[in-house]
Backbone as CSV, one residue per row, in Angstrom:
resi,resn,N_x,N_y,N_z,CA_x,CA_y,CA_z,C_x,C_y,C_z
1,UNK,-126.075,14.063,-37.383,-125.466,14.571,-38.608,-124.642,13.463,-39.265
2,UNK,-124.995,13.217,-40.536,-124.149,12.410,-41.297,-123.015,12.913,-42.467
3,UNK,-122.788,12.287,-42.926,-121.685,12.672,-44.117,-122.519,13.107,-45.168
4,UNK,-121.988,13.626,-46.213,-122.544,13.856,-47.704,-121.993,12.698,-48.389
5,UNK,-122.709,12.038,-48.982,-122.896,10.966,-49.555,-123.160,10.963,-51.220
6,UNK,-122.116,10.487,-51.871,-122.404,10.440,-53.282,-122.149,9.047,-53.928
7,UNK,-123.078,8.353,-54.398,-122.933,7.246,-55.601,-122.442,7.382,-56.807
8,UNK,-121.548,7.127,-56.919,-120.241,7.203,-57.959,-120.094,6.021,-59.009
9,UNK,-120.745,5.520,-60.023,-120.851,4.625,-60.251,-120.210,4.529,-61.764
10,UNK,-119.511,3.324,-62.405,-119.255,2.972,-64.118,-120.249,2.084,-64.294
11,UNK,-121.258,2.617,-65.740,-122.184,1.686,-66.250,-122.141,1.456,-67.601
12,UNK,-122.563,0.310,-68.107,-122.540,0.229,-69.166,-123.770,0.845,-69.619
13,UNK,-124.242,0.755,-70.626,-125.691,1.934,-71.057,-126.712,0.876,-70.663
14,UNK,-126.802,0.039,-70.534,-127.816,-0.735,-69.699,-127.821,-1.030,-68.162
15,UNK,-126.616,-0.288,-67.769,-126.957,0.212,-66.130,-126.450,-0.864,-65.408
16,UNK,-125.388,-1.951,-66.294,-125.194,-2.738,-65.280,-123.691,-2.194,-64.924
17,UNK,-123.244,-2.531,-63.698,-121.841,-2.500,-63.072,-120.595,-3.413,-63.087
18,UNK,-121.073,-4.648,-63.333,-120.207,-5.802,-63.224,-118.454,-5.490,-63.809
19,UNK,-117.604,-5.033,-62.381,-116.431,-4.796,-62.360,-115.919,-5.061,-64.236
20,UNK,-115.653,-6.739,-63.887,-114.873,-7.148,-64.937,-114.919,-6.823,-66.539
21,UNK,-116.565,-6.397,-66.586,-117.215,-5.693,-67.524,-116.994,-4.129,-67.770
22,UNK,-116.747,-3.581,-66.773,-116.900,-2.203,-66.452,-115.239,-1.709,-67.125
23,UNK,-114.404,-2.620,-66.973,-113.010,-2.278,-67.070,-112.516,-2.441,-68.531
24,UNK,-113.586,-2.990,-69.338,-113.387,-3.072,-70.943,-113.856,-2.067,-71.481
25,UNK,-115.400,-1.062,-70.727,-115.464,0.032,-71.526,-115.345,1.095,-70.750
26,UNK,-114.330,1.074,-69.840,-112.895,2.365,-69.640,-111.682,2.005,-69.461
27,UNK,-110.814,2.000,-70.357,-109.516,1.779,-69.996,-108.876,2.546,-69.994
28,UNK,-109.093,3.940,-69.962,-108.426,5.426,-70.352,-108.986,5.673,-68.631
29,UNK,-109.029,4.824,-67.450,-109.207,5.411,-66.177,-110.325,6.340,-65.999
30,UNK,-111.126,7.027,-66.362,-111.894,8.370,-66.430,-112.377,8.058,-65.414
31,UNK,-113.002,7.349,-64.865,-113.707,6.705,-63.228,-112.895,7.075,-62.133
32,UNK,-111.987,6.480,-62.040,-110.695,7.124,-61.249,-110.397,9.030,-61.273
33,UNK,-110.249,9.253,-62.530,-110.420,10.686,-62.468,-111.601,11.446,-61.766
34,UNK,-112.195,11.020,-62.547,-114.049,11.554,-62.035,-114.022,11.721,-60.579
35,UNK,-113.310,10.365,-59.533,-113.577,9.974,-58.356,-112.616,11.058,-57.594
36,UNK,-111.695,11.391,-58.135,-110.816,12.451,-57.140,-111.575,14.039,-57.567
37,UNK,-112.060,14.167,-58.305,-112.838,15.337,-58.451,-113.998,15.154,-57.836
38,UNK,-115.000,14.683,-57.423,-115.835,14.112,-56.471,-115.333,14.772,-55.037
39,UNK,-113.909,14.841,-54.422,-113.253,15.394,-53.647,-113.863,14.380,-52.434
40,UNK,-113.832,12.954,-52.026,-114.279,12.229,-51.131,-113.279,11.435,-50.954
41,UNK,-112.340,11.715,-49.044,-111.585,10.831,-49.246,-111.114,9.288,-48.728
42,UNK,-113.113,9.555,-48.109,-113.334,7.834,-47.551,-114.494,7.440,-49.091
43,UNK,-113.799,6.178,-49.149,-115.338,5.212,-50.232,-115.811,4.361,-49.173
44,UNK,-117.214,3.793,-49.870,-118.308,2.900,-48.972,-118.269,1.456,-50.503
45,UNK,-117.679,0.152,-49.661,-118.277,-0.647,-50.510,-118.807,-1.505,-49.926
46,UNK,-119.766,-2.668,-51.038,-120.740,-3.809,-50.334,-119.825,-4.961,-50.348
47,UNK,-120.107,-5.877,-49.310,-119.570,-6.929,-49.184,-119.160,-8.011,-50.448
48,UNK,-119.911,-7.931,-51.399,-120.164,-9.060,-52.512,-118.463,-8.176,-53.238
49,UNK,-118.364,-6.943,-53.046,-117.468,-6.046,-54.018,-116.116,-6.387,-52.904
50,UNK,-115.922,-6.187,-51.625,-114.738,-6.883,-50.938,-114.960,-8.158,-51.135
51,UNK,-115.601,-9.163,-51.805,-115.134,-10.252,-51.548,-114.371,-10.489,-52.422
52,UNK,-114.744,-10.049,-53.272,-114.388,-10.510,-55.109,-113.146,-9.933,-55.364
53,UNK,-112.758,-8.940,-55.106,-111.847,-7.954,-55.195,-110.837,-7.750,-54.140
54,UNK,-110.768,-7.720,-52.788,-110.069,-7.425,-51.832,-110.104,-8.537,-50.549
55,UNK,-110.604,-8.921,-50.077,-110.979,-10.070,-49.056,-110.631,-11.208,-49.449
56,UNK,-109.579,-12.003,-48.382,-108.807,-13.452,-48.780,-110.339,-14.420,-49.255
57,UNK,-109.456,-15.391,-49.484,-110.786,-16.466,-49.822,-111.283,-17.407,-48.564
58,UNK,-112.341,-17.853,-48.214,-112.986,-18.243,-47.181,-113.690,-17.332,-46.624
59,UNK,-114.109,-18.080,-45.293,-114.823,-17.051,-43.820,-114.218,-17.197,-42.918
60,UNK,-114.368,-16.588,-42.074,-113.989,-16.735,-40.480,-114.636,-17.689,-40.025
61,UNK,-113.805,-18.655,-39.556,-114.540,-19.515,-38.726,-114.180,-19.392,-37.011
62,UNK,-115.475,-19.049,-36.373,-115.171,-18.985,-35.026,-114.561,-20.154,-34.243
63,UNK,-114.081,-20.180,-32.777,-113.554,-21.360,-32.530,-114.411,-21.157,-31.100
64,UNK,-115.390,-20.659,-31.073,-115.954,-20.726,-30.132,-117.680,-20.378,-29.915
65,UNK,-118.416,-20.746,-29.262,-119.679,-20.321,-29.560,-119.942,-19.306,-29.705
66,UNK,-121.094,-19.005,-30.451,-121.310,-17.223,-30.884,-121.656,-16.047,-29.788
67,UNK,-120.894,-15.244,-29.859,-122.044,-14.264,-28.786,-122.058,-13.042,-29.393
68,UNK,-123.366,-12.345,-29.908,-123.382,-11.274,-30.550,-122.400,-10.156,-29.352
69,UNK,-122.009,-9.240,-30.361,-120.939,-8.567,-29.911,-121.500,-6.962,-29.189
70,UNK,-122.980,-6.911,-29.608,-123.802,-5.198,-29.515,-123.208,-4.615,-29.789
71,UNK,-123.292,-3.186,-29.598,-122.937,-2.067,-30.529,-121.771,-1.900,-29.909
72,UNK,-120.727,-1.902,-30.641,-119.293,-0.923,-30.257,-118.762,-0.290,-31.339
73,UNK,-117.902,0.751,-31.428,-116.984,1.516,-31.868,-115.471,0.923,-31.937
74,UNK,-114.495,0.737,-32.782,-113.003,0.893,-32.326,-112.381,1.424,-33.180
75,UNK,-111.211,2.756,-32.906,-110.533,2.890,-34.075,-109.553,2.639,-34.071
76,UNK,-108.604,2.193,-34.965,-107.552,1.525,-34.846,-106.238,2.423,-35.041
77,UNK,-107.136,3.656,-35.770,-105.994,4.447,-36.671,-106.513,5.867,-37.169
78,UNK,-105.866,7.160,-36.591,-106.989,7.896,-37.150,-106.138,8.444,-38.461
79,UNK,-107.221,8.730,-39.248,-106.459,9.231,-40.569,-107.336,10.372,-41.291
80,UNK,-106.737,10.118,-42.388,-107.861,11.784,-43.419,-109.163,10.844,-44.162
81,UNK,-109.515,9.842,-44.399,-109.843,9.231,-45.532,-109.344,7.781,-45.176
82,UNK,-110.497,6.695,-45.352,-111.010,5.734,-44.870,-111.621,4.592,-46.019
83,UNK,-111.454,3.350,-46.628,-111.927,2.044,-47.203,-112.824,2.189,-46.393
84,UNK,-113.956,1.637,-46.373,-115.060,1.657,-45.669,-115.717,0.721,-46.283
85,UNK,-116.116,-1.017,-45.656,-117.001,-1.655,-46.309,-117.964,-2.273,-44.993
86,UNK,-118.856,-2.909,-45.562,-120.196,-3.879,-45.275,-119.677,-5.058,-44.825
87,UNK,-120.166,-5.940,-43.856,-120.083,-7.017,-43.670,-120.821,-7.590,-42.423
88,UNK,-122.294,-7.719,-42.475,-123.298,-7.952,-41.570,-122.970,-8.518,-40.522
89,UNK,-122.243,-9.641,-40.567,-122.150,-10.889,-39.744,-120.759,-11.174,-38.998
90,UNK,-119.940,-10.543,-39.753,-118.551,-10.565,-39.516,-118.097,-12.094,-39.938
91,UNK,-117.610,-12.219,-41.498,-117.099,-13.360,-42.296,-116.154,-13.141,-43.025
92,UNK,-115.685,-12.166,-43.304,-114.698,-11.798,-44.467,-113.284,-11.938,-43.734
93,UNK,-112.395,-12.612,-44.685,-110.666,-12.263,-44.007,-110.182,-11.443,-44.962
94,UNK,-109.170,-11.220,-44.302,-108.235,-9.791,-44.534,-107.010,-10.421,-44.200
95,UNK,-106.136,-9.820,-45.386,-104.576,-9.944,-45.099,-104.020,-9.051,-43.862
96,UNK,-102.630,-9.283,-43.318,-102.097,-8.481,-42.077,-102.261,-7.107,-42.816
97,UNK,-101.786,-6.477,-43.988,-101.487,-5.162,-44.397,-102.664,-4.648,-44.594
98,UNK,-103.600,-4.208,-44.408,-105.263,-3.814,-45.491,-104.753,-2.327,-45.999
99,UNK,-104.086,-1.452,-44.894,-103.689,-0.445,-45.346,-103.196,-0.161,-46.648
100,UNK,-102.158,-1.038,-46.928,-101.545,-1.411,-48.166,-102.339,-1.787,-49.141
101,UNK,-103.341,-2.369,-48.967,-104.042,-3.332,-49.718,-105.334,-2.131,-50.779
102,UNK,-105.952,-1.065,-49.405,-106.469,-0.083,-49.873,-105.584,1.238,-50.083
103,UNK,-104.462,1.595,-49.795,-104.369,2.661,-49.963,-104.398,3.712,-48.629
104,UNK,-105.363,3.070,-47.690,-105.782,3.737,-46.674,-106.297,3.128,-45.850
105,UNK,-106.679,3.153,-44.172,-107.162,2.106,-43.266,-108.584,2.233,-43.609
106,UNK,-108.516,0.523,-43.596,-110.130,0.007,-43.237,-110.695,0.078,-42.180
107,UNK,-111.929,0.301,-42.411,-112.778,0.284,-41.281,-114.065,-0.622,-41.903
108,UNK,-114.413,-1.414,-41.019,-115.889,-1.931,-41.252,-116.654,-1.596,-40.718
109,UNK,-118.201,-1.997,-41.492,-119.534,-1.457,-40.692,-119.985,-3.002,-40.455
110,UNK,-120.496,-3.361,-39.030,-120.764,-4.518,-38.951,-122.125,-4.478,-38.737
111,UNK,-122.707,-5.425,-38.259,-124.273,-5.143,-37.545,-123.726,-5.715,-36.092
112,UNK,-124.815,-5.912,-35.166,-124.421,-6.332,-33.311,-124.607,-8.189,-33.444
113,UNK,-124.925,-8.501,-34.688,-124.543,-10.192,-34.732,-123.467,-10.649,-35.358
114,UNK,-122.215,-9.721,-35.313,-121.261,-10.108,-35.536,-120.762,-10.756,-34.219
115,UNK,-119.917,-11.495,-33.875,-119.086,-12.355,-32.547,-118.096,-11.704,-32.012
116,UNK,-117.975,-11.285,-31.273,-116.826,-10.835,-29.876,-115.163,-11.520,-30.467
117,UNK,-115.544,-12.630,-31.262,-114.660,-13.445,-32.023,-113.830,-13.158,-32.530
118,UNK,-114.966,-12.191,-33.517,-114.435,-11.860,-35.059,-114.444,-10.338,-34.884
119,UNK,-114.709,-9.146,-33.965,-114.174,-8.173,-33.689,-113.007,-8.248,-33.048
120,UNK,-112.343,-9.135,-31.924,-110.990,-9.222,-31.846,-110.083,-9.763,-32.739
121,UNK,-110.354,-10.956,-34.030,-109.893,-10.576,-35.285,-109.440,-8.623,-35.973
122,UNK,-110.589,-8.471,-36.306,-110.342,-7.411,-36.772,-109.368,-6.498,-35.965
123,UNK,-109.311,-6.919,-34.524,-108.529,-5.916,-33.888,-107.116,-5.809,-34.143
124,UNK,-106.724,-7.638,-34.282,-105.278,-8.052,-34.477,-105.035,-7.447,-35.965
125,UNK,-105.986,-7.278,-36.654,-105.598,-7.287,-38.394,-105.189,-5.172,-38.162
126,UNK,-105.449,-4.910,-37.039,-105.498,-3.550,-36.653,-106.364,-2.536,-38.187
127,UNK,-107.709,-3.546,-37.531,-109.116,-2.988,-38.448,-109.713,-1.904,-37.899
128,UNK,-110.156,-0.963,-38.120,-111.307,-0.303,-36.904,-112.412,-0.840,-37.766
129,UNK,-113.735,-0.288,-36.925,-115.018,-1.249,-36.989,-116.146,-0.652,-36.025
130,UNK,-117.641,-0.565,-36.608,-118.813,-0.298,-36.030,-119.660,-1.055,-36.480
131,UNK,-120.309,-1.526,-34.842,-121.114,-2.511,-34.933,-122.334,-1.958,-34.737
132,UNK,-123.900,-2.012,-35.331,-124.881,-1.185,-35.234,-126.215,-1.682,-36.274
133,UNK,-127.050,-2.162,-34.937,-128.332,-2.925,-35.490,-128.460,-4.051,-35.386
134,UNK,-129.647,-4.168,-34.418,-129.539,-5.763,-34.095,-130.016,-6.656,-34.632
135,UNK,-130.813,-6.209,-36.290,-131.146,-7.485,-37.034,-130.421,-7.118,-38.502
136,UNK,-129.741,-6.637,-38.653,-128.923,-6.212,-39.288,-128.352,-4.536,-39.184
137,UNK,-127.427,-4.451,-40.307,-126.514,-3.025,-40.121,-127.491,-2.009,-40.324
138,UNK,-127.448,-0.849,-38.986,-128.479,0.244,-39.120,-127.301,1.320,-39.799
139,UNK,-127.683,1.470,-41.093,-126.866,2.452,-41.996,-126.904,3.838,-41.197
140,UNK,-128.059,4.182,-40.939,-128.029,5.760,-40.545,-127.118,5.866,-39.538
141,UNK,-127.648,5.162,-38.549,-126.735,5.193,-37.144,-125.048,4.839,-37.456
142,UNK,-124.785,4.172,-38.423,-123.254,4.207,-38.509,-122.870,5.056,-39.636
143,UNK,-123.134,6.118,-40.429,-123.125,7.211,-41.046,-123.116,8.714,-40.013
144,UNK,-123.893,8.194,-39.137,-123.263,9.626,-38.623,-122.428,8.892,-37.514
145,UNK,-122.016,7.784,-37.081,-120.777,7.540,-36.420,-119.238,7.702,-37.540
146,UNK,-119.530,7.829,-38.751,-118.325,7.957,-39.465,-117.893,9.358,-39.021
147,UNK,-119.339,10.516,-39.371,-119.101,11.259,-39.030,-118.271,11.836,-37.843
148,UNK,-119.163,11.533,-36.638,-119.145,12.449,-35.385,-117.718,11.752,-34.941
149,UNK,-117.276,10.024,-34.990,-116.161,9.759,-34.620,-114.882,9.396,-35.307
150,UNK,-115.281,9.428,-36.532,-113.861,9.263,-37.678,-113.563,10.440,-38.529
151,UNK,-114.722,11.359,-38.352,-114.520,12.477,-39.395,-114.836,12.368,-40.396
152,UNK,-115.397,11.659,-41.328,-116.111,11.658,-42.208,-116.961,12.541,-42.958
153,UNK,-116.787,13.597,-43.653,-117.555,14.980,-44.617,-118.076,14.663,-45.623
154,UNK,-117.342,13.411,-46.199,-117.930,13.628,-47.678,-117.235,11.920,-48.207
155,UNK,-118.264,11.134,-48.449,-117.592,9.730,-48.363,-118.911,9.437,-50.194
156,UNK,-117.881,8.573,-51.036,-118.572,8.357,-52.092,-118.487,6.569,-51.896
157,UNK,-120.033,6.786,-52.520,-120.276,5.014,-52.000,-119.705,4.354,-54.121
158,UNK,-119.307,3.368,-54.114,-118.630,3.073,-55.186,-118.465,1.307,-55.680
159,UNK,-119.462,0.541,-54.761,-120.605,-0.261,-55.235,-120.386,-1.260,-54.055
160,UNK,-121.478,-2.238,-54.479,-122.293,-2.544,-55.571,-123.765,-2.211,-55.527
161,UNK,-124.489,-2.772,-56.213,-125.514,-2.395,-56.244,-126.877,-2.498,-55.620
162,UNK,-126.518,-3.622,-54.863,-127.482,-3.578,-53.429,-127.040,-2.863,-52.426
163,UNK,-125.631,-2.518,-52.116,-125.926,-1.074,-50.849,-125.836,0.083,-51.296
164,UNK,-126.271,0.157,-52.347,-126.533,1.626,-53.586,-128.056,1.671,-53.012
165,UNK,-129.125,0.191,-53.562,-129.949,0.588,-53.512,-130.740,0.375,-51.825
166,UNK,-129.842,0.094,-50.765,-130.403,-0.115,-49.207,-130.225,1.240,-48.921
167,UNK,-128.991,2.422,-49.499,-128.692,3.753,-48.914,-130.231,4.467,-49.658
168,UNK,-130.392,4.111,-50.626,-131.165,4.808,-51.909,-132.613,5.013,-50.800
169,UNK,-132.851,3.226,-50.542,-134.185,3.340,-49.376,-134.120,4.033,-48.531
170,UNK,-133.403,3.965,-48.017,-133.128,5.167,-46.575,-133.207,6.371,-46.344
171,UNK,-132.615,6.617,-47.649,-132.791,8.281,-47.970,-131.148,9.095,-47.835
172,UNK,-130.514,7.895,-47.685,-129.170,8.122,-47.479,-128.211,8.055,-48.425
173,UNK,-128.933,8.599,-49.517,-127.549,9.710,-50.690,-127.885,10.808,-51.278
174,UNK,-126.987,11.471,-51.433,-127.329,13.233,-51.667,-127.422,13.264,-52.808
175,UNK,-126.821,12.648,-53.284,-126.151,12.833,-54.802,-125.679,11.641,-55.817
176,UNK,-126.344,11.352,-57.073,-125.702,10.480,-57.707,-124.995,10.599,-58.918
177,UNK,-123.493,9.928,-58.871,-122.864,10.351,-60.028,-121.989,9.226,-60.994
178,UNK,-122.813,8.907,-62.075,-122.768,8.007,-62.793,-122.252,8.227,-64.257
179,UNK,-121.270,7.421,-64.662,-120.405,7.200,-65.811,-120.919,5.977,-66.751
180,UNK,-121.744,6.482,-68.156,-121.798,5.466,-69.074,-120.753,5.309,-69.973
181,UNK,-120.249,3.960,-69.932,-118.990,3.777,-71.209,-119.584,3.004,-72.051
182,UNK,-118.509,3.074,-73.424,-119.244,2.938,-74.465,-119.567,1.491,-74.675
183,UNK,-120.607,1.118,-74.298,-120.806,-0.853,-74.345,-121.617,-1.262,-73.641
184,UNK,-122.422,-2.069,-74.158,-123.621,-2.847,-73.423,-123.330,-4.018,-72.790
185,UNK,-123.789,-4.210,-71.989,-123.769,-6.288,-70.871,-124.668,-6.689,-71.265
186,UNK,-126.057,-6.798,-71.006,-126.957,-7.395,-71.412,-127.326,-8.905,-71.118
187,UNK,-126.340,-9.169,-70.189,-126.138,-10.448,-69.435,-126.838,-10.621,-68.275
188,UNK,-128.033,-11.841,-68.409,-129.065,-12.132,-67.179,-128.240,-12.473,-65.808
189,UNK,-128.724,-11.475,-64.751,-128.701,-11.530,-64.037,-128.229,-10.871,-63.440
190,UNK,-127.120,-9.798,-63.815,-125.698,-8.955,-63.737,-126.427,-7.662,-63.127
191,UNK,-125.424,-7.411,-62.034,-126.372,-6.742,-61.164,-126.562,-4.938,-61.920
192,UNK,-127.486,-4.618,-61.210,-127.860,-3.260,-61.987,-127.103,-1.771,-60.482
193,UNK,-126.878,-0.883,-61.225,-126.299,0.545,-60.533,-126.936,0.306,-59.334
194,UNK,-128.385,0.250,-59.289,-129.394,0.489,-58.020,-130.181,-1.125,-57.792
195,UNK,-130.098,-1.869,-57.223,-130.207,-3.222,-57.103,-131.028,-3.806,-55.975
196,UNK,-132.094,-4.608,-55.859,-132.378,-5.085,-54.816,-133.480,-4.290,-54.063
197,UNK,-134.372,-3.406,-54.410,-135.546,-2.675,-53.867,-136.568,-3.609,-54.403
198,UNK,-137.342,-3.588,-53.204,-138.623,-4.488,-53.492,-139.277,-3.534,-54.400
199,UNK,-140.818,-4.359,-54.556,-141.780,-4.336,-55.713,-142.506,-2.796,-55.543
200,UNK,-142.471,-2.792,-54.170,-143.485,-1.531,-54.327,-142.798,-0.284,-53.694
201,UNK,-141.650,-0.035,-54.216,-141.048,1.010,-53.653,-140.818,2.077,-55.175
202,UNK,-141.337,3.054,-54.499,-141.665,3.981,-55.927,-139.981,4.367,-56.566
203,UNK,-140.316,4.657,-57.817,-139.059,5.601,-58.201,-138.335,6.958,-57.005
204,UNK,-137.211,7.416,-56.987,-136.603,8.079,-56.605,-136.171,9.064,-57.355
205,UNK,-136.914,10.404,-57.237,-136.867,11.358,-57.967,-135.003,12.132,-58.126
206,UNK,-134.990,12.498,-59.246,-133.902,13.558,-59.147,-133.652,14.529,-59.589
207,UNK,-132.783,15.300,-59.402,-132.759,17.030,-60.007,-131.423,16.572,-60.652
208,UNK,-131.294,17.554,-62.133,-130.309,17.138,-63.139,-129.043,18.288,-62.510
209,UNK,-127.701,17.442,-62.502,-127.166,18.850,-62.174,-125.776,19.112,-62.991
210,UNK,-125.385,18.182,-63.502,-124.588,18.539,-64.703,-124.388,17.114,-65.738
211,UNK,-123.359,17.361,-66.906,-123.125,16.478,-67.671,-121.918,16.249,-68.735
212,UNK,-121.018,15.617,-68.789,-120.120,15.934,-69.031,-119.685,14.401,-70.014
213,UNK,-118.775,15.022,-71.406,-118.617,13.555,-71.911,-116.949,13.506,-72.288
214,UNK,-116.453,12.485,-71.880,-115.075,12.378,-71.858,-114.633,11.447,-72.627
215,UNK,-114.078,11.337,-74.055,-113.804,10.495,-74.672,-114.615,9.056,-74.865
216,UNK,-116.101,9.674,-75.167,-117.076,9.087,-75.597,-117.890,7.854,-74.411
217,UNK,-116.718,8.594,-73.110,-117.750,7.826,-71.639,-118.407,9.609,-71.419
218,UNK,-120.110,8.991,-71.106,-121.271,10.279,-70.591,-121.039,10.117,-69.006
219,UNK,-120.729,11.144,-68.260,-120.445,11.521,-67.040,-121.619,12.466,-66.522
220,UNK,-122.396,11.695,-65.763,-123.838,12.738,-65.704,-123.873,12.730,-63.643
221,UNK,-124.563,13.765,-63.578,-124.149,14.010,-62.242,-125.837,14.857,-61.449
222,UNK,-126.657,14.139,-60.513,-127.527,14.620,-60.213,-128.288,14.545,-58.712
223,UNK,-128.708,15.365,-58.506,-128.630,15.687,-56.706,-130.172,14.348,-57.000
224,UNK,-130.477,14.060,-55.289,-131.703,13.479,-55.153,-132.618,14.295,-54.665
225,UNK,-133.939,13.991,-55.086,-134.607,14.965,-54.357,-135.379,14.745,-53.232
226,UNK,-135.748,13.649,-52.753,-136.097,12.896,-51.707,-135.402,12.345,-50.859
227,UNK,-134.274,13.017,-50.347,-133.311,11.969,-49.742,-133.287,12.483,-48.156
């Protein structure tokens, strides 16, 4: 059993996300609003979105040879509602406070080639953390570990757009709920809502389930039907 899972996303009408972009066509917050009505009180983000945004600058550098770490669990802290990000390899630093930093304790999802290293890092930064998949992060298997061991009911993933579109493959979101504000990007390269699915992976059907417009941002909201 996993969580209920919703993609929560700000787009411009060409579907791209790019934060810095995203924050010129809402400045009246409505995203933020939207997101506590959503009623989810862990988020899921991708690594590229902690780096840019929350994660010191550099990597971890080990001081010792690598040894994948296999699958473990640790929690550091139990709470209502959980930061929750990506980080395959275990590279990202973190200030002493993260709590502070999110609002609420972090937890990472690692994969089992992260280092014994850099999970006792995280331990000192008093991170919790699941490690799971040995050629990279097995999403399912650490979705229902949010569940069954952190409590996890209802967690909204809130970018970017490649682990939008790795959950999307999987079959691992219930629900997507997306905010157009008023303004186009149109800028090559800038990543899109759903990002990173190869060539031959069909569309992903959906059922319409509401729609709502808030000071000229469209707030549209729709279950998946293949998931």
């Amino acid at each position: 059993m996993r969580p209920y899972v919703i993609c929560h996303m700000m787009a411009s009408l060409d579907g791209r996300i790019d934060c810095a972009m995203t924050e010129q066509i809402d400045d009246t917050n409505h995203y933020y609003e939207a997101l506590k009505q959503l009623d989810c009180p862990s988020t899921l983000e991708g690594k590229t979105t902690l780096a840019m945004h929350y994660a010191q600058t550099g990597e971890f550098q080990p001081q010792k040879a690598h040894e994948n770490a296999g699958q473990q669990i640790y929690r550091a802290t139990e709470a209502n509602g959980y930061a929750i990000g990506v980080d395959t390899r275990g590279t990202l630093l973190w200030d002493d406070d993260t709590t502070e930093l999110f609002g609420r304790p972090l937890l990472m999802i690692l994969s089992e080639q992260a280092s014994e290293e850099y999970l006792n890092y995280l331990k000192q930064k008093h991170i919790s953390y699941i490690t799971t998949g040995r050629d990279g992060i097995d999403l399912a298997s650490a979705l229902e570990t949010l569940r069954t061991v952190f409590g996890v009911n209802r967690l909204a993933v809130v970018g970017g757009g490649h682990i939008n579109g790795s959950l999307l493959d999987q079959g691992l979101i219930d629900e997507v709920s997306i905010m157009y504000g008023y303004g186009i990007d149109g800028r090559e390269g800038m990543t899109a809502a759903f990002d990173g699915r190869t060539m031959e992976r069909n569309p992903v059907r959906l059922a319409f389930k509401s729609v709502e417009e808030q000071d000229g941002i469209v707030w549209m909201r729709y279950q998946v039907v293949n998931s």
